[in-house]
C-alpha positions in Angstrom: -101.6 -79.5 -75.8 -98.5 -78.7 -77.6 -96.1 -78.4 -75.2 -95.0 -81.9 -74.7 -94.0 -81.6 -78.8 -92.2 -78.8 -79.2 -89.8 -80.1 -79.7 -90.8 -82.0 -82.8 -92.8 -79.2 -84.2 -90.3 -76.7 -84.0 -86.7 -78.5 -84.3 -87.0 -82.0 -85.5 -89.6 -82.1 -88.3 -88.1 -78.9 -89.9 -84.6 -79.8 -90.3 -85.3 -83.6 -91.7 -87.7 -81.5 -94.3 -85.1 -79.3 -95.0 -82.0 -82.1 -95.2 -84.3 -84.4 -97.4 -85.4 -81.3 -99.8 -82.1 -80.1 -100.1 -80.3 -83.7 -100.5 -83.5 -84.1 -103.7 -82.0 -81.1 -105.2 -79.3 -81.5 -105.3 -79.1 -85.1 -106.9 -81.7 -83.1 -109.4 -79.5 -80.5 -110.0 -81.8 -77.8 -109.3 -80.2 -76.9 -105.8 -80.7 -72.8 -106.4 -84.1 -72.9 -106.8 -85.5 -75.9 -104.1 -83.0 -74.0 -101.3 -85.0 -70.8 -101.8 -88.5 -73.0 -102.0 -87.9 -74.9 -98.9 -87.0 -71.9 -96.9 -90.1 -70.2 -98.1 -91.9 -73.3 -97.0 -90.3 -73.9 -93.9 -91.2 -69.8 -93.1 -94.9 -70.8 -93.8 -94.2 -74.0 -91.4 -92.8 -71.8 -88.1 -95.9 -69.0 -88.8 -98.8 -71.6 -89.7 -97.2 -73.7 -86.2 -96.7 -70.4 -84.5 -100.4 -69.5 -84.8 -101.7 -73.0 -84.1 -99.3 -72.8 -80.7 -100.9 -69.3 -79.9 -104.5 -70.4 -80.3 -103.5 -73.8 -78.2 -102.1 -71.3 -75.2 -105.3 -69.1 -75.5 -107.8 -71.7 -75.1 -105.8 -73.1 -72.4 -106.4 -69.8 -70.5 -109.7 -69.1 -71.5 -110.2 -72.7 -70.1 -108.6 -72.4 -66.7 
């Protein structure tokens, strides 16, 4: 079940990715370019998550 991590899944693990990619990007001087590439990522992250959560909560139903 993913309820007890949603917290992790949805607030945690996305804003250390997003600290550590940007902090990278910086000290490689390609800041314009990683920014836009993380968000893109991070956008993938929420929907692939999003789905997974979805499918969790319909089985759960179909279950009960």
């Amino acid at each position: 079940m993913v309820n007890r991590k949603f917290n992790s899944l949805f607030i945690i693990y996305p804003i250390v990715f997003f600290v550590v990619r940007t902090v990278f990007s910086f000290v490689k001087n390609s800041a314009g370019e990683s920014v836009y590439e993380t968000l893109a990522i991070l956008a993938m992250y929420y929907f692939a998550v999003s789905v997974f959560y979805s499918i969790d909560l319909y089985m759960q139903k179909k279950n009960s």
